[in-house]
SEVO-359263 format. One record per residue: residue in one letter; x, y, z of N, C-alpha, C, O in turn; residue number from 1. Coordinates in nm, 2 decimals. Example, Ala and Ser with C-alpha at 12.3 -4.5 7.8 and 13.67 -1.06 7.14 Angstrom:
REM SEVO-359263
<atom type="A" n_x="1.32" n_y="-0.57" n_z="0.78" ca_x="1.23" ca_y="-0.45" ca_z="0.78" c_x="1.32" c_y="-0.33" c_z="0.78" o_x="1.42" o_y="-0.33" o_z="0.85" seq="1"/>
<atom type="S" n_x="1.28" n_y="-0.22" n_z="0.71" ca_x="1.37" ca_y="-0.11" ca_z="0.71" c_x="1.29" c_y="0.00" c_z="0.79" o_x="1.34" o_y="0.11" o_z="0.80" seq="2"/>
This chain:
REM SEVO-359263
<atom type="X" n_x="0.09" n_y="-0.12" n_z="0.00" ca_x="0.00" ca_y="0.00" ca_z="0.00" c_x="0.09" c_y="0.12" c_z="0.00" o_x="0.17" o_y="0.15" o_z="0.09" seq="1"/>
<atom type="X" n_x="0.07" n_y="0.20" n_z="-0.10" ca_x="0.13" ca_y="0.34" ca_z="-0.08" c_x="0.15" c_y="0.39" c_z="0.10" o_x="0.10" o_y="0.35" o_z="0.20" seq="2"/>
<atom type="X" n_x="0.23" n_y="0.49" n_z="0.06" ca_x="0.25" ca_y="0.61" ca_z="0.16" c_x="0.24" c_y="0.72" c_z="0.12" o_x="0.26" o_y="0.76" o_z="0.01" seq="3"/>
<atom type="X" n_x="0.21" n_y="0.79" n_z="0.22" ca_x="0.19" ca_y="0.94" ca_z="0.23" c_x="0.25" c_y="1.07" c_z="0.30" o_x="0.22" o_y="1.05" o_z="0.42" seq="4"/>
<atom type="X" n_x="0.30" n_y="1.17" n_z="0.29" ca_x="0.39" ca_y="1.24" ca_z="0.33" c_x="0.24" c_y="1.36" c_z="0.35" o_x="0.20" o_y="1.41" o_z="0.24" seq="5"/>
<atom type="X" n_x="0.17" n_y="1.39" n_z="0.45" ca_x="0.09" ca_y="1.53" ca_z="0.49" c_x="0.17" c_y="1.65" c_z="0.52" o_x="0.25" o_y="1.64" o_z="0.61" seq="6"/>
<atom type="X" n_x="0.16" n_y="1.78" n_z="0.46" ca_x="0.23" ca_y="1.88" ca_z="0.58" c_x="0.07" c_y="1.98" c_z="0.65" o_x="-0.02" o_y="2.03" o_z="0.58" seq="7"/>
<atom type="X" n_x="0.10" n_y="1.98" n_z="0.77" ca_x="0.00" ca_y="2.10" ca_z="0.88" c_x="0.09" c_y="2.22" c_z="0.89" o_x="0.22" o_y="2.23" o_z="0.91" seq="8"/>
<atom type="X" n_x="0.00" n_y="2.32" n_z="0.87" ca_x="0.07" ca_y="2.46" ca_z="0.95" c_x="0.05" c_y="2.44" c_z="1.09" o_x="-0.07" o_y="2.44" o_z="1.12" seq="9"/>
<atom type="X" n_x="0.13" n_y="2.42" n_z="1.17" ca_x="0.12" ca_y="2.38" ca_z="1.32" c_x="0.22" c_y="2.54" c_z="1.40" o_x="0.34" o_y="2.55" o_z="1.42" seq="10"/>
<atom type="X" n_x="0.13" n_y="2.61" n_z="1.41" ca_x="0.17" ca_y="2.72" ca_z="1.47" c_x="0.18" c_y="2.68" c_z="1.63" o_x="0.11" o_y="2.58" o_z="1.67" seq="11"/>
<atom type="X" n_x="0.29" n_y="2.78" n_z="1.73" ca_x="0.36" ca_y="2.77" ca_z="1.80" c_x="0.17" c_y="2.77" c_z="1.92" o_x="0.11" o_y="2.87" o_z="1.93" seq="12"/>
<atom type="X" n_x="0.12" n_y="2.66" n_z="1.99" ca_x="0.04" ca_y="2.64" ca_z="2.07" c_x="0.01" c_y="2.77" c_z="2.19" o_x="0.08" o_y="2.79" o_z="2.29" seq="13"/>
<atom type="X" n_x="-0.08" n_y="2.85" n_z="2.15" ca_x="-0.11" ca_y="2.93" ca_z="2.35" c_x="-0.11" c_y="2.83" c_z="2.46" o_x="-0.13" o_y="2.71" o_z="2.46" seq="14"/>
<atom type="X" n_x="-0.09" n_y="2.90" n_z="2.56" ca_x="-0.04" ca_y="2.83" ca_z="2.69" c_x="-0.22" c_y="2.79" c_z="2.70" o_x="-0.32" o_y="2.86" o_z="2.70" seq="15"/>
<atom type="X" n_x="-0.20" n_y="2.64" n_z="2.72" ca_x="-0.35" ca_y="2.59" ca_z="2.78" c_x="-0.42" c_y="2.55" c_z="2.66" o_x="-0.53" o_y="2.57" o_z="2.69" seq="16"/>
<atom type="X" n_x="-0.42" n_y="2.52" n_z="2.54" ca_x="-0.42" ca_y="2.47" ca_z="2.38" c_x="-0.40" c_y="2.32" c_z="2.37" o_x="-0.29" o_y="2.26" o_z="2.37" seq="17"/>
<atom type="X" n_x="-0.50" n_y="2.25" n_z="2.38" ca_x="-0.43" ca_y="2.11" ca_z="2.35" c_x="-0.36" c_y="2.09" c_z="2.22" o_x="-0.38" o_y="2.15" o_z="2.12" seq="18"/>
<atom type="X" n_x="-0.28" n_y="2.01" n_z="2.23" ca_x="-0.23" ca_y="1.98" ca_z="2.08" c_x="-0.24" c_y="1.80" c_z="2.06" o_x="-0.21" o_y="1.72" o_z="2.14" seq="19"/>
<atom type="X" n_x="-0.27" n_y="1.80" n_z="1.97" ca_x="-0.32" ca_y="1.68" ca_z="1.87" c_x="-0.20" c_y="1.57" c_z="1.95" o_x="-0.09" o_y="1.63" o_z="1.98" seq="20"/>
<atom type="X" n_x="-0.21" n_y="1.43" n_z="1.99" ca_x="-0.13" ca_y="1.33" ca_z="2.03" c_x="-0.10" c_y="1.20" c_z="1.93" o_x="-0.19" o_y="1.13" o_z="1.89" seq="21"/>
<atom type="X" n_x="-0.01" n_y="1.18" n_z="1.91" ca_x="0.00" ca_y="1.08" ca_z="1.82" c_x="-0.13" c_y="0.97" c_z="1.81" o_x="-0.21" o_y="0.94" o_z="1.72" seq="22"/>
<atom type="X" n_x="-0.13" n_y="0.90" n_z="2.00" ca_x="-0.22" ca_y="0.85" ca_z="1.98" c_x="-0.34" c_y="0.83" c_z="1.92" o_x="-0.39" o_y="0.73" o_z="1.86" seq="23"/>
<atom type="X" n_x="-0.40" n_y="0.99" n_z="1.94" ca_x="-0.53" ca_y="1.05" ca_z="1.89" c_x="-0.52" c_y="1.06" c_z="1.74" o_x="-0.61" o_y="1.01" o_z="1.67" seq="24"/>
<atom type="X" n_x="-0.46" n_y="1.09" n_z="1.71" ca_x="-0.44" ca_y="1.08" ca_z="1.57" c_x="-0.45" c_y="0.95" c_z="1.50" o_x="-0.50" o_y="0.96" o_z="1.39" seq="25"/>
<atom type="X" n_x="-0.40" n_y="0.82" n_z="1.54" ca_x="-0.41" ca_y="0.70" ca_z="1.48" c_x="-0.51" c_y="0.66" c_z="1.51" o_x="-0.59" o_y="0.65" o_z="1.41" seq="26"/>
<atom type="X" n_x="-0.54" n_y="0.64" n_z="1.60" ca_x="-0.70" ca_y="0.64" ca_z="1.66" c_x="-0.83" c_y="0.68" c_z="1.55" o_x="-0.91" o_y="0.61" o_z="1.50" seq="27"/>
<atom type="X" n_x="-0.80" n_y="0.86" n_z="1.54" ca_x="-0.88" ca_y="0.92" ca_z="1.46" c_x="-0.87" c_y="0.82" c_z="1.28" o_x="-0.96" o_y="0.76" o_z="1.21" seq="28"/>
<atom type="X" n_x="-0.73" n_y="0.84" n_z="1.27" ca_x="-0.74" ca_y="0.75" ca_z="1.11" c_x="-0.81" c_y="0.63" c_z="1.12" o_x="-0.89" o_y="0.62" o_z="1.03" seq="29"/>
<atom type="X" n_x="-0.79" n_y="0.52" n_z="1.21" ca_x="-0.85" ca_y="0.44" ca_z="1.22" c_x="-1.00" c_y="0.44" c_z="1.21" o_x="-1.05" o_y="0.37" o_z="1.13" seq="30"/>
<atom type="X" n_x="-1.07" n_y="0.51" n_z="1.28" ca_x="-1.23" ca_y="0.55" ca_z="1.26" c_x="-1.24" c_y="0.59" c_z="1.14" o_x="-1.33" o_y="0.54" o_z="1.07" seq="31"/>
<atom type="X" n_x="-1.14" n_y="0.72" n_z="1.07" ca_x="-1.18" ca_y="0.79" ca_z="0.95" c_x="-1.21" c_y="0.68" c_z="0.82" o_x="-1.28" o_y="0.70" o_z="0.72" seq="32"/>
<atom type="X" n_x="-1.13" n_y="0.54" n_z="0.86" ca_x="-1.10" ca_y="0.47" ca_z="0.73" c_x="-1.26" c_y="0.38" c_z="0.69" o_x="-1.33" o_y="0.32" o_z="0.77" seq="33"/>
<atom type="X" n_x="-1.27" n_y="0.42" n_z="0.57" ca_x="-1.40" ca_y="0.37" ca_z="0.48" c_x="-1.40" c_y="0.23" c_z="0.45" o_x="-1.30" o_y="0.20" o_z="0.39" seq="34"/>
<atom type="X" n_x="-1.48" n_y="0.12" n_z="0.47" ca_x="-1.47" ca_y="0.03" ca_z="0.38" c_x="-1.36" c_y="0.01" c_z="0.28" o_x="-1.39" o_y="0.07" o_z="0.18" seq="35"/>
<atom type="X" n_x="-1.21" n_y="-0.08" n_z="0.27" ca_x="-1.20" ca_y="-0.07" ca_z="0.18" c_x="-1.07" c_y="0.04" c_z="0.20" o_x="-0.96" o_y="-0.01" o_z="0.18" seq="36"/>
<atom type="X" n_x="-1.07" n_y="0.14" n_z="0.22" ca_x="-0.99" ca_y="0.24" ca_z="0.22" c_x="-0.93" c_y="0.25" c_z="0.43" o_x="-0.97" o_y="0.31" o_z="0.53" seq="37"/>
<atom type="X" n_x="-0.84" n_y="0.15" n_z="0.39" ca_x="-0.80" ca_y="0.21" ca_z="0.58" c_x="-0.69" c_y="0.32" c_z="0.56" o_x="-0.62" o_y="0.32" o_z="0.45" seq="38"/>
<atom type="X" n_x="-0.68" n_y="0.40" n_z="0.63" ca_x="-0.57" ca_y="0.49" ca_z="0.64" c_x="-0.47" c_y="0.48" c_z="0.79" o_x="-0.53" o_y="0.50" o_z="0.89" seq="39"/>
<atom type="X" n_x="-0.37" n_y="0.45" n_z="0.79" ca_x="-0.25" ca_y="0.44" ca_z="0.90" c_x="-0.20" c_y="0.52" c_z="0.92" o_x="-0.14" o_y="0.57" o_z="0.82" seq="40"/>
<atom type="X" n_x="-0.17" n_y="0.58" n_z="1.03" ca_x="-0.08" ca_y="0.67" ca_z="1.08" c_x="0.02" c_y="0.63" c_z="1.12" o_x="0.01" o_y="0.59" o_z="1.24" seq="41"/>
<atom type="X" n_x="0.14" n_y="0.62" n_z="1.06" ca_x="0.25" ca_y="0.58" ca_z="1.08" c_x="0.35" c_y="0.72" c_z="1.14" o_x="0.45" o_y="0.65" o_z="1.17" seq="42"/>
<atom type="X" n_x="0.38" n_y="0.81" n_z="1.17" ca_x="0.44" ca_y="0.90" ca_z="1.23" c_x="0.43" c_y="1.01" c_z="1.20" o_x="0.35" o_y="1.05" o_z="1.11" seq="43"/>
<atom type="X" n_x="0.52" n_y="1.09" n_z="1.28" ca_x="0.50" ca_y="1.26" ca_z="1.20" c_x="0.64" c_y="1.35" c_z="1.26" o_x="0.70" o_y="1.33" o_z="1.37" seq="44"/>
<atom type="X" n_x="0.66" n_y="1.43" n_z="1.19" ca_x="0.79" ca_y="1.48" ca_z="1.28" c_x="0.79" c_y="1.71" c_z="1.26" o_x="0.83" o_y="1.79" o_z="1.18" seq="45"/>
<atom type="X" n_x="0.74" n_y="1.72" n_z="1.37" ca_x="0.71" ca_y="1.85" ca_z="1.39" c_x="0.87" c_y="1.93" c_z="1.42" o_x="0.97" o_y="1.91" o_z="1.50" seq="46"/>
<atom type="X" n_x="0.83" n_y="2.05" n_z="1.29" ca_x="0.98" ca_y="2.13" ca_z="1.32" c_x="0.87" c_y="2.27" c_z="1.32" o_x="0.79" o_y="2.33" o_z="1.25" seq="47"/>
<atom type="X" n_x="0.94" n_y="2.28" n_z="1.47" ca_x="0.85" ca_y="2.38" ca_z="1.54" c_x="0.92" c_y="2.53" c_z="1.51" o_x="0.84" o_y="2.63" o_z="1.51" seq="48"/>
<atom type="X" n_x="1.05" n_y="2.55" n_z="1.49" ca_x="1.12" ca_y="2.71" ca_z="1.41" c_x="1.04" c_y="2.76" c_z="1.27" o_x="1.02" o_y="2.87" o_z="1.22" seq="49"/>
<atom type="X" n_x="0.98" n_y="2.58" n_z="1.22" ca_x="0.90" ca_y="2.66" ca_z="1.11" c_x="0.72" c_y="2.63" c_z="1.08" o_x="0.65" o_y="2.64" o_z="0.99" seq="50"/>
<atom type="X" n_x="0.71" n_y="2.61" n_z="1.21" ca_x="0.52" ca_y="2.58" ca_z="1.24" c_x="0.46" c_y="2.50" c_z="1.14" o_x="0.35" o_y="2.52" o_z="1.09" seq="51"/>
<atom type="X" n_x="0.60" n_y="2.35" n_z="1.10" ca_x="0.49" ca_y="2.27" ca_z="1.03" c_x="0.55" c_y="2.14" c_z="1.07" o_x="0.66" o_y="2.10" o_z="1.12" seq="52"/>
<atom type="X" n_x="0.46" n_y="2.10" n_z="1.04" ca_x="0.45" ca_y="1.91" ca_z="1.08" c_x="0.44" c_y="1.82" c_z="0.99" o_x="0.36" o_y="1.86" o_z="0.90" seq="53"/>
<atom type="X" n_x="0.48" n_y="1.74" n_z="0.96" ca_x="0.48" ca_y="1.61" ca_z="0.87" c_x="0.45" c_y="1.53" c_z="0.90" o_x="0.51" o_y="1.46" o_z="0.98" seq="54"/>
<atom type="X" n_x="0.32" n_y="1.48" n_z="0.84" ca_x="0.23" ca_y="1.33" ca_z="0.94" c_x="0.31" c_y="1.20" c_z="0.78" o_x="0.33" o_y="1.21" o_z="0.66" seq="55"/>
<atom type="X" n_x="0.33" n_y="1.12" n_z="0.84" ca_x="0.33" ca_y="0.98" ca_z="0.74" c_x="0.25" c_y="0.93" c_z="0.78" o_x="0.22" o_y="0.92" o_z="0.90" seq="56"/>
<atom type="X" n_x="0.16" n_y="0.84" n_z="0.66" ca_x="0.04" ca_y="0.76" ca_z="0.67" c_x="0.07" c_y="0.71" c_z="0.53" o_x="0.11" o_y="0.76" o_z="0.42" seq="57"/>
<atom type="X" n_x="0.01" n_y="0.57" n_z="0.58" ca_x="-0.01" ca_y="0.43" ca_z="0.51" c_x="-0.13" c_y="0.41" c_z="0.48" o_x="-0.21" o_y="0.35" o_z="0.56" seq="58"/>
<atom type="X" n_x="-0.17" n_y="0.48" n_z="0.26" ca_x="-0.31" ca_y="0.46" ca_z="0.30" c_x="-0.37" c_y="0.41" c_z="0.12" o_x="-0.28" o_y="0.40" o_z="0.04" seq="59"/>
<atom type="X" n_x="-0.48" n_y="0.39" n_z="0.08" ca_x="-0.47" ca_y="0.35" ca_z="-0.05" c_x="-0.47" c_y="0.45" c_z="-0.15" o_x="-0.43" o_y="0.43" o_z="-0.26" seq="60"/>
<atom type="X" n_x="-0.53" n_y="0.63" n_z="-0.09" ca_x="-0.54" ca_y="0.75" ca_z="-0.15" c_x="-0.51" c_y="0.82" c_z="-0.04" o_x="-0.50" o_y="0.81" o_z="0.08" seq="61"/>
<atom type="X" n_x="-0.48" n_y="0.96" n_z="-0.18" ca_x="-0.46" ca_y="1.11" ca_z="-0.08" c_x="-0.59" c_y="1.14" c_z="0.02" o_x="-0.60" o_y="1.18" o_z="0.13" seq="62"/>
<atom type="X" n_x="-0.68" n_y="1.12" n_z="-0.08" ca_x="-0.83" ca_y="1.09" ca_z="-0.04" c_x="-0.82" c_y="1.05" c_z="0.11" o_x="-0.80" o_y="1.12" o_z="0.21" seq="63"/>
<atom type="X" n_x="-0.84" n_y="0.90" n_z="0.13" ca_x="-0.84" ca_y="0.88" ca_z="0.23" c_x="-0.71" c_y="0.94" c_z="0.34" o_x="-0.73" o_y="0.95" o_z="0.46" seq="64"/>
<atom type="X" n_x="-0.65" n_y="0.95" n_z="0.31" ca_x="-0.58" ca_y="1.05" ca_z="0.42" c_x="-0.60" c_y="1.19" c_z="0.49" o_x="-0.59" o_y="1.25" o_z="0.60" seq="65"/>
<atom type="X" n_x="-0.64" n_y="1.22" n_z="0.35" ca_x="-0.75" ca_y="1.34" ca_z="0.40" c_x="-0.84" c_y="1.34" c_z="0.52" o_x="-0.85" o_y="1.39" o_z="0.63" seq="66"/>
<atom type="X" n_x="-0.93" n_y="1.24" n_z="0.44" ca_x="-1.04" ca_y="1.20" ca_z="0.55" c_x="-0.99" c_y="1.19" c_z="0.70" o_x="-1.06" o_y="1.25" o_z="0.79" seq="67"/>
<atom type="X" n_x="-0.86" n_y="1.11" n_z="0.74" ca_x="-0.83" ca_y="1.05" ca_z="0.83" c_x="-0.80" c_y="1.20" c_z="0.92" o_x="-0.84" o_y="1.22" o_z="1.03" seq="68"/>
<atom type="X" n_x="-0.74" n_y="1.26" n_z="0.85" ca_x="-0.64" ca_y="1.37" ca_z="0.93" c_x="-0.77" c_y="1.48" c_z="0.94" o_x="-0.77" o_y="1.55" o_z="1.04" seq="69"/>
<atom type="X" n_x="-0.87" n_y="1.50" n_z="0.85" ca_x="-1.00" ca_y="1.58" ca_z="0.91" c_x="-1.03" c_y="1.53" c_z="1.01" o_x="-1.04" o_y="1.60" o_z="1.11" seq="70"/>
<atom type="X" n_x="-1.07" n_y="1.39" n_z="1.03" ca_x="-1.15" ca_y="1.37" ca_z="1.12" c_x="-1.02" c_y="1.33" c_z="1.28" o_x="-1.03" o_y="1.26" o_z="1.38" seq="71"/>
<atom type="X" n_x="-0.95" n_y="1.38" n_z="1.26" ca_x="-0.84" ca_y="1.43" ca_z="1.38" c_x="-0.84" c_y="1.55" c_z="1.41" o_x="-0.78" o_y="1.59" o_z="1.51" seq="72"/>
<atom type="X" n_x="-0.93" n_y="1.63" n_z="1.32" ca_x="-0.91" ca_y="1.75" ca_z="1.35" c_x="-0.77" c_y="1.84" c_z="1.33" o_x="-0.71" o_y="1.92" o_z="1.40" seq="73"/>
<atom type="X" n_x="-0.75" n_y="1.78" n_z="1.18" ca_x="-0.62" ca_y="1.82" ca_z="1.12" c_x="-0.65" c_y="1.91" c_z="1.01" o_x="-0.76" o_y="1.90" o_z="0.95" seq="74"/>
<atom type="X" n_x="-0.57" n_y="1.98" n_z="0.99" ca_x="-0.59" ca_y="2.05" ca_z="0.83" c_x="-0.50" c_y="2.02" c_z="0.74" o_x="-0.45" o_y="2.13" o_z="0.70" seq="75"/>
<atom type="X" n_x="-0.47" n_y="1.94" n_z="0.69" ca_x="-0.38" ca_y="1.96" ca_z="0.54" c_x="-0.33" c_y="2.07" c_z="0.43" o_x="-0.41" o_y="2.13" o_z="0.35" seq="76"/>
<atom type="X" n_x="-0.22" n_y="2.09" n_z="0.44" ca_x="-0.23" ca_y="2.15" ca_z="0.30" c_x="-0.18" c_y="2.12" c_z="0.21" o_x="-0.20" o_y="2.17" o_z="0.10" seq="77"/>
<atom type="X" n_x="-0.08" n_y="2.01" n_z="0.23" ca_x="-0.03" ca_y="1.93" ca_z="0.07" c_x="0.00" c_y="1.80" c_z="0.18" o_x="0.04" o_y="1.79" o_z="0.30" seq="78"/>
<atom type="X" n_x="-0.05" n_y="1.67" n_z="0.06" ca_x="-0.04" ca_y="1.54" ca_z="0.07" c_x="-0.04" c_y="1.50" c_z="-0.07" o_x="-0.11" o_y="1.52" o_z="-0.17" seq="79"/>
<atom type="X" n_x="0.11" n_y="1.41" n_z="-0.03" ca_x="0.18" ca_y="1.37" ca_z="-0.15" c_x="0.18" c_y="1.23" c_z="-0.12" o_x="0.14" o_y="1.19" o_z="-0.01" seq="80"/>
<atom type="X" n_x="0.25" n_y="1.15" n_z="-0.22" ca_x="0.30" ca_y="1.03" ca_z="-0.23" c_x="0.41" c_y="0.99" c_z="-0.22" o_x="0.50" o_y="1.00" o_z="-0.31" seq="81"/>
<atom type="X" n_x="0.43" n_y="0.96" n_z="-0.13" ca_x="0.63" ca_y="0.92" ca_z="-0.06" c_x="0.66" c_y="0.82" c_z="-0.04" o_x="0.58" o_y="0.73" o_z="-0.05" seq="82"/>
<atom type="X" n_x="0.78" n_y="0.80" n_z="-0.02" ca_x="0.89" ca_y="0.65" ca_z="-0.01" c_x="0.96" c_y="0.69" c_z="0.14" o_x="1.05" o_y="0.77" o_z="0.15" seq="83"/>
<atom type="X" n_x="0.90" n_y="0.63" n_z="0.25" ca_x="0.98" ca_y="0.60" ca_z="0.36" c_x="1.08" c_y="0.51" c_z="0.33" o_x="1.07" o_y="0.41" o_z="0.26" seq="84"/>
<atom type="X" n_x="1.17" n_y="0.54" n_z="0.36" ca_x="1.34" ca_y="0.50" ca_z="0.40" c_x="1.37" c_y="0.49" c_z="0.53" o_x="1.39" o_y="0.58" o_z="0.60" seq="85"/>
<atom type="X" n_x="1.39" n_y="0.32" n_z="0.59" ca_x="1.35" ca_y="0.32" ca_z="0.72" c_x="1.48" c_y="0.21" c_z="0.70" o_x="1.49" o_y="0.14" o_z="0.60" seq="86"/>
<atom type="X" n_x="1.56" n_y="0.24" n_z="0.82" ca_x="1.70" ca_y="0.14" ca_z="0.82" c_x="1.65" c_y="0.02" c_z="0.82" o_x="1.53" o_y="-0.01" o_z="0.81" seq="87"/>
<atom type="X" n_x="1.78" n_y="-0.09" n_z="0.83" ca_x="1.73" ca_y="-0.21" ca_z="0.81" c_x="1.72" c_y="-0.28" c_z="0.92" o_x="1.79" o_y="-0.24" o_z="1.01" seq="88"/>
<atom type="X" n_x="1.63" n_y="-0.39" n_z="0.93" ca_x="1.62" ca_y="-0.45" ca_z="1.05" c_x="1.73" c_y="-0.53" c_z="1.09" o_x="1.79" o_y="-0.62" o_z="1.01" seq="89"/>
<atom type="X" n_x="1.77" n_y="-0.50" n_z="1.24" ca_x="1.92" ca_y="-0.60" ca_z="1.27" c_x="1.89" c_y="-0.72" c_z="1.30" o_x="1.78" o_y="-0.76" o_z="1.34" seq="90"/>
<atom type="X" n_x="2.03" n_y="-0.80" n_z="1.27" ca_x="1.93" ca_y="-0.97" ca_z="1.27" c_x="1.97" c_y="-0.97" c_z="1.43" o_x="2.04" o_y="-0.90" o_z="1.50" seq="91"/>
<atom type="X" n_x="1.87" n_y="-1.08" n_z="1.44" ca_x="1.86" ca_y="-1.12" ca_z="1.61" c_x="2.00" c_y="-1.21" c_z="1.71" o_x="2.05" o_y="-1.32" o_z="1.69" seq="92"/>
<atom type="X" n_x="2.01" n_y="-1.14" n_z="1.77" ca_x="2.18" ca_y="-1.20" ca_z="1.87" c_x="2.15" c_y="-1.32" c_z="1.87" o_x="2.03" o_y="-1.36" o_z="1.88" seq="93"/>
<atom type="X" n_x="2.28" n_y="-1.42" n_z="1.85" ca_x="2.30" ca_y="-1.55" ca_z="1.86" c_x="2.35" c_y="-1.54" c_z="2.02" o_x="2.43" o_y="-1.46" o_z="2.07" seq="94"/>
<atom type="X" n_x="2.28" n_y="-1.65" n_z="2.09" ca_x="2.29" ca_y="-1.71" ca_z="2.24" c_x="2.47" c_y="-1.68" c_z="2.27" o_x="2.56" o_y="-1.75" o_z="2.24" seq="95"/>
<atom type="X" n_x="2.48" n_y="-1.58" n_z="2.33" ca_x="2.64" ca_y="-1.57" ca_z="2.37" c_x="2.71" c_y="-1.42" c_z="2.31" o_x="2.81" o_y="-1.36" o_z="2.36" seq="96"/>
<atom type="X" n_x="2.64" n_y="-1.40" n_z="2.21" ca_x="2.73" ca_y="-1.27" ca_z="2.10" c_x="2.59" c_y="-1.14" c_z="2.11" o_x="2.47" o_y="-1.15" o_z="2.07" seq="97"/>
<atom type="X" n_x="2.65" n_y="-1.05" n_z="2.17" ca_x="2.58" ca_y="-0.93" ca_z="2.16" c_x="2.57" c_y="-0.90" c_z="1.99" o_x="2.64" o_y="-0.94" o_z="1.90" seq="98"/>
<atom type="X" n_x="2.48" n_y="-0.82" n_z="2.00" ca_x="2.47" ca_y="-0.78" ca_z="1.82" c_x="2.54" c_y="-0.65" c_z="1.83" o_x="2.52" o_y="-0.58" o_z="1.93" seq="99"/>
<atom type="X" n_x="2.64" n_y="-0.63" n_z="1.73" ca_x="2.69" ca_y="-0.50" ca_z="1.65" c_x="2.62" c_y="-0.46" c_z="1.54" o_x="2.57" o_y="-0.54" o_z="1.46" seq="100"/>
<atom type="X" n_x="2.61" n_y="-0.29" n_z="1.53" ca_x="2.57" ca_y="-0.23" ca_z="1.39" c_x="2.64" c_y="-0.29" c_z="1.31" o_x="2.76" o_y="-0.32" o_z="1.30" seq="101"/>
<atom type="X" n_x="2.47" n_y="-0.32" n_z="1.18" ca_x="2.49" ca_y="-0.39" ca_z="1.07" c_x="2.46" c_y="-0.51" c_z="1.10" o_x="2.45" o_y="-0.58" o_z="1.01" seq="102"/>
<atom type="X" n_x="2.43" n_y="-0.57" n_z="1.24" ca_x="2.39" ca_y="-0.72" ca_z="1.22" c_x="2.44" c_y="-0.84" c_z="1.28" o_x="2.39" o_y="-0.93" o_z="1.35" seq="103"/>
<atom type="X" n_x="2.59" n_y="-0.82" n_z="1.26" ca_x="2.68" ca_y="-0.87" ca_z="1.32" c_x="2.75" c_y="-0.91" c_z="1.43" o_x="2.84" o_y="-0.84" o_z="1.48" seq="104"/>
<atom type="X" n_x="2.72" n_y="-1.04" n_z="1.48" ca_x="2.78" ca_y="-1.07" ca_z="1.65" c_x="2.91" c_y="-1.09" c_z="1.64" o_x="2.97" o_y="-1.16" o_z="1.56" seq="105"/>
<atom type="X" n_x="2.97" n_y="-1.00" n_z="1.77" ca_x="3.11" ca_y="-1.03" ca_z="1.80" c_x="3.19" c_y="-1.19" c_z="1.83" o_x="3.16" o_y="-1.28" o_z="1.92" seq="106"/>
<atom type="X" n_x="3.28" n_y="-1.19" n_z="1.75" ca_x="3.35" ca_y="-1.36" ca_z="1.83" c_x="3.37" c_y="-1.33" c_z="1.94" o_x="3.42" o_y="-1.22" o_z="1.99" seq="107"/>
<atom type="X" n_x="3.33" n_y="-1.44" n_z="2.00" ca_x="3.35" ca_y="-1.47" ca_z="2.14" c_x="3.45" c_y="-1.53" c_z="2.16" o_x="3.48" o_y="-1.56" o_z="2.28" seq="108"/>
């Protein structure tokens, strides 16, 4: 299933302002998703010097991501189609050898 790159204008909160929780947000996609069209919220990474946010979501349309992030009580203003680039998974320690970056257990 595709991915999705959202950006929010996420201006700097007044004191006493709730602001949106990851939780609530996956939560919210979860309900938002239609028959057929689920939408995932897979993360988001807020750079707050420039009052915007980047949600990623796992979904089959822009469409439904839309949906998802309205009904969070989000606003969109551009939602694109992206490629997460996510390191690789380390293989699992053999009985005795801690694992090293890259995968690799030390000789014992």
């Amino acid at each position: 299933m595709p991915e999705f790159l959202a950006e929010t204008y996420t201006p700097r909160p007044a004191p006493g302002t709730p602001v949106p929780c990851a939780s609530d947000v996956a939560r919210a996609a979860e309900h938002a998703s239609g028959p057929g069209a689920p939408a995932w919220f897979l993360g988001a990474v807020a750079v707050a010097e420039e009052e915007t946010c980047f949600w990623l979501y796992q979904a089959p349309s822009a469409a439904a991501v839309h949906a998802a992030m309205t009904a969070a009580g989000l606003r969109p203003e551009r939602i694109m189609q992206a490629v997460a680039i996510r390191p690789p998974t380390p293989a699992p320690a053999r009985p005795g050898r801690p694992n090293r970056p890259g995968g690799q257990g030390l000789a014992g």
